[in-house]
C-alpha positions as CSV (number, residue, x, y, z in Angstrom):
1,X,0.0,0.0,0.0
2,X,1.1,3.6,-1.1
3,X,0.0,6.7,0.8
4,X,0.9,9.9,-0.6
5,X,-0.2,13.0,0.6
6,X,-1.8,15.5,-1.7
7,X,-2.4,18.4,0.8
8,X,-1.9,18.7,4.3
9,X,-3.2,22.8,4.8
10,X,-6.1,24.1,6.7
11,X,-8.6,25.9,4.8
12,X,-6.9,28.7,4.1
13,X,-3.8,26.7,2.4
14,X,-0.1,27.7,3.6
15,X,0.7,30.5,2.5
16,X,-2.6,32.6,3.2
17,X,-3.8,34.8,0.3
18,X,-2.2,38.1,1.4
19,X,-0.2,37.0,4.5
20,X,3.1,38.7,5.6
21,X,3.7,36.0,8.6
22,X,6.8,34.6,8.0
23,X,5.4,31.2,7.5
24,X,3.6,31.9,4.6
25,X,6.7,33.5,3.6
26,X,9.3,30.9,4.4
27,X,11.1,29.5,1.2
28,X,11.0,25.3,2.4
29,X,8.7,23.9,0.0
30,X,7.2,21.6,3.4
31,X,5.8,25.3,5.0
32,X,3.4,25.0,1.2
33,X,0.4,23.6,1.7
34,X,-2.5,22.7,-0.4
35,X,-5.9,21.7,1.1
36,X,-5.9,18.6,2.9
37,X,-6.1,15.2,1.0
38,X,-4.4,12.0,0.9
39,X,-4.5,9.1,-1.4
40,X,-4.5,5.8,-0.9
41,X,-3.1,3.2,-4.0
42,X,-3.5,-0.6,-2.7
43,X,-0.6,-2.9,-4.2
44,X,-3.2,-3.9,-6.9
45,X,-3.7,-0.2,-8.6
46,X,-6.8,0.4,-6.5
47,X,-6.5,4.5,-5.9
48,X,-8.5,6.1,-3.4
49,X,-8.9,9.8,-2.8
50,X,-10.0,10.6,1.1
51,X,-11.8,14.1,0.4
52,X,-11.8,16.3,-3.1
53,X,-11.2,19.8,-1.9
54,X,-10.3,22.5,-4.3
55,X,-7.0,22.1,-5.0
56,X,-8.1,18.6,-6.1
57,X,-7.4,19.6,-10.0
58,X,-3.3,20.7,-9.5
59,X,-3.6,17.4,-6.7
60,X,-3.9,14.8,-9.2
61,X,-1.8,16.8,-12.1
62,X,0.8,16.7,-9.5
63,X,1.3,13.3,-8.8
64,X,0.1,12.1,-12.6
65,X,-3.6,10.3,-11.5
66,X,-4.9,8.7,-14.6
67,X,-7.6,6.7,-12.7
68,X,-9.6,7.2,-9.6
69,X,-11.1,4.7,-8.1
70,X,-13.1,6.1,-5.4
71,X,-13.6,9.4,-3.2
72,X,-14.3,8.6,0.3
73,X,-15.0,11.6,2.2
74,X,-14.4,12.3,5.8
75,X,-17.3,15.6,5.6
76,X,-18.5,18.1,3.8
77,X,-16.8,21.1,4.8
78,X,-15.8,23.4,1.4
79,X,-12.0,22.7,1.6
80,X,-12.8,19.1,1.3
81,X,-15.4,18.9,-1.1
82,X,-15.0,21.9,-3.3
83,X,-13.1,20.2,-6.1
84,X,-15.9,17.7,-6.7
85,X,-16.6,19.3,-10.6
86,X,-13.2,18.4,-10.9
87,X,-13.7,15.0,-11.4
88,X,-14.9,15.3,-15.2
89,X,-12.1,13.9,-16.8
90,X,-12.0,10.8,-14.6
91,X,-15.7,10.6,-15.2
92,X,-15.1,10.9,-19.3
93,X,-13.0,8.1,-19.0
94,X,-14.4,5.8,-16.7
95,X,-18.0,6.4,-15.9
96,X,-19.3,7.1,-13.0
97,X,-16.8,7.8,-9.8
98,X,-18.0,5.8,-6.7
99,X,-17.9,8.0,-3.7
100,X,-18.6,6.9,0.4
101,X,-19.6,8.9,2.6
102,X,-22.2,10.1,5.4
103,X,-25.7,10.3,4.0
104,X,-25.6,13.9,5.8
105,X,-22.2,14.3,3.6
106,X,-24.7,13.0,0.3
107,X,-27.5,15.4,0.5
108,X,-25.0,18.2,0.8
109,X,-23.0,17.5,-2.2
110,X,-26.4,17.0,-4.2
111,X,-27.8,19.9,-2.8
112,X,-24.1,22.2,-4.4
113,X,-23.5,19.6,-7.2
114,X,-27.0,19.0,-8.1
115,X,-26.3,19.2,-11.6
116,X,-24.0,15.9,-11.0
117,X,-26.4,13.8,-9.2
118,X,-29.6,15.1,-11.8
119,X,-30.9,12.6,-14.1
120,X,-33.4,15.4,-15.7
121,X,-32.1,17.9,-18.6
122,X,-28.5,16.5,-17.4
123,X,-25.5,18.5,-19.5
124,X,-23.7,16.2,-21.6
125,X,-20.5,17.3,-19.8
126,X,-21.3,17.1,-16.4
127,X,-19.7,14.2,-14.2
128,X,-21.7,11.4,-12.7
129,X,-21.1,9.8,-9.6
130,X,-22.2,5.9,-7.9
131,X,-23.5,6.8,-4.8
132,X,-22.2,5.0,-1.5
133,X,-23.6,5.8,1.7
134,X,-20.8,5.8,4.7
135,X,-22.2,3.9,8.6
136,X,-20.8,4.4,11.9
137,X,-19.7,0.8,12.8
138,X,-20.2,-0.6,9.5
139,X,-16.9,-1.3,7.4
140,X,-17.0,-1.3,3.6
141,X,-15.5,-2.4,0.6
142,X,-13.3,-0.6,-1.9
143,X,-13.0,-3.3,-4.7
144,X,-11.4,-6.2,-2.9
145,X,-10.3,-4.2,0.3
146,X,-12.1,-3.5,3.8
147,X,-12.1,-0.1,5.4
148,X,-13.6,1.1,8.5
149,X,-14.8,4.1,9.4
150,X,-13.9,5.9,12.6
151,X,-16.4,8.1,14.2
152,X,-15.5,11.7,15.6
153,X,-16.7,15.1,16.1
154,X,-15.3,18.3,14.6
155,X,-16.7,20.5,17.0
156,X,-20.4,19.6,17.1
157,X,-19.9,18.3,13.7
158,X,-20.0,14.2,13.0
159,X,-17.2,13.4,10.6
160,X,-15.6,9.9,9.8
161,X,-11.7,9.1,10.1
162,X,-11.3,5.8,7.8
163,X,-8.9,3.1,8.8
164,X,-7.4,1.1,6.0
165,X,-5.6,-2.2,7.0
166,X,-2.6,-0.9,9.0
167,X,-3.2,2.7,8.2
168,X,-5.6,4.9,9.6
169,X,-6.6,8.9,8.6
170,X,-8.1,11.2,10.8
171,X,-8.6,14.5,10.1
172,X,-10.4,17.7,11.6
173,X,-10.9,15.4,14.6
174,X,-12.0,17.3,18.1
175,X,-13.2,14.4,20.3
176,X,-13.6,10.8,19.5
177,X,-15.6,8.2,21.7
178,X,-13.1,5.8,23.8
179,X,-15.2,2.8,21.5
180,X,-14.7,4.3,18.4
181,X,-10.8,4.9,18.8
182,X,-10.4,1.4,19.9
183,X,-11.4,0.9,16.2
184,X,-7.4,2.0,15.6
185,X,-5.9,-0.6,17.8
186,X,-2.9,-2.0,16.6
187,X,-2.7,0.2,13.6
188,X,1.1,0.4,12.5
189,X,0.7,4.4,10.8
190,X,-1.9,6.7,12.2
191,X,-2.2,10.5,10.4
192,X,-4.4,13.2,12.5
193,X,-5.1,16.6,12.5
194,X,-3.2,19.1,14.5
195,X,-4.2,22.8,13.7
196,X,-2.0,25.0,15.9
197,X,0.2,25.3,19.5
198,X,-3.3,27.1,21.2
199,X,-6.6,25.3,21.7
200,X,-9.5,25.3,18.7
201,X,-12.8,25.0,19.4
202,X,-13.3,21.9,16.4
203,X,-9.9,20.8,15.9
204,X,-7.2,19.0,17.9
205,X,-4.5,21.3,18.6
206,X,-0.4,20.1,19.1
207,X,-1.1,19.2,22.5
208,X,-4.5,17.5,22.0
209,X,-3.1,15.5,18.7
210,X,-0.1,14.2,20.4
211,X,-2.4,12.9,23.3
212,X,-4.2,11.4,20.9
213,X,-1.7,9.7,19.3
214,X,-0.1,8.7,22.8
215,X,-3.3,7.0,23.5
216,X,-3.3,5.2,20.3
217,X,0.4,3.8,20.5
218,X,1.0,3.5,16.5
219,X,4.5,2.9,15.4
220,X,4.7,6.0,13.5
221,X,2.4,9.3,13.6
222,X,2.0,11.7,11.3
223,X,0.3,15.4,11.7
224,X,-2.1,17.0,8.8
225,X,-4.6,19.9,8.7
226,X,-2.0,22.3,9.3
227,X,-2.2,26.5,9.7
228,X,1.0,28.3,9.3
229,X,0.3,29.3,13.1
230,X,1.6,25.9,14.2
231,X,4.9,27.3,13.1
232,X,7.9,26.4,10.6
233,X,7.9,23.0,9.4
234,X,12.0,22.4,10.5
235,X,11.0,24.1,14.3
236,X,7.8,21.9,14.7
237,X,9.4,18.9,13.6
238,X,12.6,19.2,16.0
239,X,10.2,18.9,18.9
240,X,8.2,16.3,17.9
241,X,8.5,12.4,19.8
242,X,10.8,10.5,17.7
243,X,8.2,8.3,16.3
244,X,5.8,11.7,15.3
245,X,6.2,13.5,11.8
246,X,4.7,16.6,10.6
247,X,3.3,15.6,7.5
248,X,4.2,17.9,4.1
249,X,2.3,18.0,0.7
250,X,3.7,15.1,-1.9
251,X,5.6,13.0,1.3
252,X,4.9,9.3,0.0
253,X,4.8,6.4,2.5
254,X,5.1,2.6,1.4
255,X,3.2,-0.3,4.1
């Protein structure tokens, strides 16, 4: 299994349109970060996408995607959803794109795509998508593979973390249940959000994250959903536990 990481930004992206912090400044390719996204590619060629945010497009141009098995989507926030019209060419090539998630997550995206999930005066070139619907406590299938689905809260906001085999994602992640993170036991490579040094109200900041991650006990940890307040990538990473990494956009990982 190949993980590469396609963004690993907040919302905003690093640097932040107009910013003078020096962050968003700094010349280390790690302090630029696109919207955050990751992609999974299973030793057969199966490639999953875990959210489609709107640097989606310049995502898969970067890393040369010529087929997309599946979105799975953690929730339906714009910076991980907004790329969705972005899927066309996929689409043109393949059909329709399965995607997993919440049915909350579902009647949002056809509520802003609607012309994508519209079977009535459809425009010829508008994607079309197969339409999975995502349970708490129910693992799933991706072709021949089994992933489970992690409940959190973002704040007061349900989203799903996924674990895949020996590798689990968990992003904009607040509080999680004591049942659902014993969903990640024994994971080997666990990725989770970690915003900033001071407390968020709907994400795990450093502190929070590396509690987290402590409580988990995966061999290796890596941090996502990043702001440039968190700090330069080289300062962050220096005080990390040995077995923790601060994630950066393209970092590839082999299991």
């Amino acid at each position: 299994m190949k993980i590469t990481f396609l963004g690993t930004g907040t919302s905003q992206g690093i640097p932040v349109i107009g910013s003078t912090d020096p962050v968003c400044l700094s010349e280390d390719p790690r302090d630029k970060r696109l919207r955050v996204s990751v992609m999974v590619t299973y030793d057969d060629g199966y490639n999953c996408v875990v959210d489609c945010g709107p640097d989606f497009r310049q995502q898969m141009l970067t890393h040369n995607v010529n087929r997309l098995d599946a979105i799975v989507f953690t929730h339906e926030h714009a910076d991980h959803t907004a790329g969705m019209d972005d899927i066309r060419p996929f689409f043109f090539r393949q059909g329709d794109i399965p995607i997993h998630a919440h049915p909350r997550v579902v009647a949002s995206l056809q509520r802003r795509f609607d012309y994508i999930f519209t079977d009535e005066n459809r425009y010829p070139g508008a994607p079309s998508v197969a339409v999975n619907t995502v349970e708490k406590g129910r693992a799933f299938r991706l072709g021949s593979h089994w992933v489970t689905p992690v409940d959190a809260l973002h704040n007061r906001l349900q989203v799903f973390g996924y674990r895949f085999g020996d590798f689990a994602y968990l992003t904009d992640v607040k509080s999680i249940e004591k049942e659902e993170a014993n969903r990640l036991e024994g994971v080997r490579v666990l990725v989770v959000n970690a915003l900033r040094e001071e407390a968020h109200h709907s994400h795990f900041n450093l502190e929070e994250a590396l509690e987290f991650i402590n409580r988990v006990g995966p061999e290796t940890a890596y941090l996502t959903h990043i702001s440039h307040r968190l700090g330069f990538h080289a300062e962050v990473e220096s005080r990390l536990p040995e077995n923790v990494f601060l994630a950066y956009d393209n970092l590839t990982l082999n299991l």
